[in-house]
Every structure is written in structure tokens, then in C-alpha cells.
N, C-alpha and C positions, 0 to 999 in steps of 0.2 A: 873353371868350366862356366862360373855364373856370368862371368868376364865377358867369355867369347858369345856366349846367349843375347844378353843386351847389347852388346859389340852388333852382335848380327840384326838384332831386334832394329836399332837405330838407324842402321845401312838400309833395312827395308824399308822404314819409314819414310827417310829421307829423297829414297826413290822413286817413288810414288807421290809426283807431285799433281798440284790442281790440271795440271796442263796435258795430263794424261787423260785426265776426265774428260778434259774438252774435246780432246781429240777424239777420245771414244764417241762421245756424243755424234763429233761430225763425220761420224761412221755411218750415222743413221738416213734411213731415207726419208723426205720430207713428208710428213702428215697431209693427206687428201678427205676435204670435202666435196660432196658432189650430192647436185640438186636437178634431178631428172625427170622429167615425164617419156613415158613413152606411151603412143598413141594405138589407139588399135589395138588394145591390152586385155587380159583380164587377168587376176591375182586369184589362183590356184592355193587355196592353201588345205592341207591336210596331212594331220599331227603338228607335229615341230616341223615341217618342211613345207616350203612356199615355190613356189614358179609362176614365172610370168608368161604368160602364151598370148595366141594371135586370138585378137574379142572385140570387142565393140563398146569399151571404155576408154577412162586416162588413169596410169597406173602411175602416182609419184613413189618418187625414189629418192631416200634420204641416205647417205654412205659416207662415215667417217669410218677412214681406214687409219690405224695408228701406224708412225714411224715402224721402221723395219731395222733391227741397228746389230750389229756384231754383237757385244755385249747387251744381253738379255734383261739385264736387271736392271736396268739404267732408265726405260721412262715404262710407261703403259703401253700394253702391246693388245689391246681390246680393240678389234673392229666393232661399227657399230652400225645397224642398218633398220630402218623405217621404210615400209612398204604401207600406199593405202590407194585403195579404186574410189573414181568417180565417177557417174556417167558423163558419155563426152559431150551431151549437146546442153551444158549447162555451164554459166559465166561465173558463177557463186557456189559454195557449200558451205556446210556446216552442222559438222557432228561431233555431241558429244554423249562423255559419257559411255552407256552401253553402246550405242548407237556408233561409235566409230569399228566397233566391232560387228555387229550387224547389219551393217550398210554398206561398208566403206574398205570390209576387210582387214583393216588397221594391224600390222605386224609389227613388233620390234625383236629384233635377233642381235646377241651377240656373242662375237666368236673371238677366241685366243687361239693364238698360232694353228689357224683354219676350224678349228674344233668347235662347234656349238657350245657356249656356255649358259647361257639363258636366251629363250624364247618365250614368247606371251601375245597374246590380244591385245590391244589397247583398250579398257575400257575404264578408267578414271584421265579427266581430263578433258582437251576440246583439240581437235583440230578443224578451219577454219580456212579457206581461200577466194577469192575472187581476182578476175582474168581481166589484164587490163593493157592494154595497147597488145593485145599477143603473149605477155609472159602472166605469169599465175603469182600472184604474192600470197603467201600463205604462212600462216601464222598456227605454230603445232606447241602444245603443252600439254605430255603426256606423263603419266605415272606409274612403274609397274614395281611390285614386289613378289620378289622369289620364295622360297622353299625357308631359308634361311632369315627371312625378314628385313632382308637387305633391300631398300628404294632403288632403283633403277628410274634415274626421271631423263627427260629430252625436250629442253626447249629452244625451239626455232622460230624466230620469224625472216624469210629468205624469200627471194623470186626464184622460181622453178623455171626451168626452160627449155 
């Protein structure tokens, strides 16, 4: 009996090779970032829930969506998103600290397979832009910690567009 056990133990092992992994992996859908303003905006926020509606700002949009893949276990499946207003008739900002939350609106959300797992304000940190030929390069380093004591950071310096 102990025979057939490790008999069979070895058959498993032997089948399950690296190339299996890969393959799973390339089951997955590619990771998206996305760096957006939309114009004509205002950022709604109240409680844990935000929306963006029709106002008279610029509402950037920071969204990293993780891979999507058959086999659940295999990378990070955290979407991550950064919401903050500016008003529109201004070439520069720059807030930090409380102020990216009292000015700016500043949101960071993130969700696992659609489901909110942490949401917060932004207020340790700087976010930071100026508009230059038409695109917005802006420069965000934020800090949040949860319930649990876990850091939550996001740093970006990207053109928005």
C-alpha cells in the first residue's frame, strides 16, 4: 500500500510541470493602466462611494486594473483607483497633505474581484501637476493606512490626458 501511495505521489509530481504554470499564467488578461482627466467634472464623494458627474472642474483618473486569469491564485487580482478634482481654469496645483482631501477631493479605492476592500481620503502625502503643451504631467505620492495597520502607498509621476 505504501508502494502504490508514493507510486502515485511521484506520477503527480512529475505532471505538473513549470509549463503548466506558464500556460496558466498566459490565461491571464493583460494588466491596464489608465491616466485620465475628464473635463466638465465634479467628484461626488460620500461615504465609501464616489462618482464623477457633469460640474465645472478637471476630475483626474488614476486606474490600475490587475490581470484577470483562470487560476485565481497565481498573481494579485487588486484593482486600484485614484480620484482627485481641480479647478479647470488653472495651469499648476499643488496639494498636500490635509489639503489633497479638502481641496482636491483626493480618493484612493481598492477593490478584489469587484468588491470594495479599502477606501480612504488622501491626506499624508503631495499630489502635484502642471499643464504643459495640452497634457497635465503630474506627479502623486500618497500614503494610506487601514484598519489593520497595513500601508497602502501609490506613487506616480505620469502625463494625464
Amino acid at each position: 500500500m505504501k508502494k502504490a501511495v508514493l507510486l502515485l505521489s511521484a506520477l503527480l509530481m512529475m505532471s505538473c510541470s513549470s509549463d503548466d504554470i506558464t500556460s496558466k499564467i498566459n490565461e491571464c488578461t493583460t494588466p491596464t493602466l489608465s491616466y485620465n482627466i475628464k473635463e466638465n467634472s465634479d467628484l461626488e464623494v460620500t461615504n465609501n462611494t464616489y462618482e464623477v458627474k457633469k460640474g465645472d472642474k478637471l476630475v483626474f483618473e488614476y486606474i490600475s486594473e490587475a490581470p484577470k486569469c483562470i487560476d485565481k491564485n497565481l498573481v494579485e487580482r487588486v484593482d486600484k483607483r485614484l480620484y482627485f478634482e481641480v479647478p479647470s481654469n488653472v495651469s499648476e496645483f499643488e496639494y498636500v497633505g490635509e489639503k489633497m482631501e479638502l481641496e482636491a477631493s483626493a480618493i484612493y479605492e481598492e477593490k478584489e474581484n469587484g468588491q470594495q476592500i479599502f477606501f480612504d481620503y488622501a491626506t499624508k502625502g503631495f499630489i502635484k501637476g502642471k499643464k504643459i503643451n495640452g497634457n497635465w504631467n503630474v506627479q502623486i505620492e500618497v500614503e494610506f493606512e487601514d484598519r489593520e495597520g497595513k500601508i497602502h502607498s501609490l506613487k506616480i509621476e505620469q502625463s494625464f490626458k
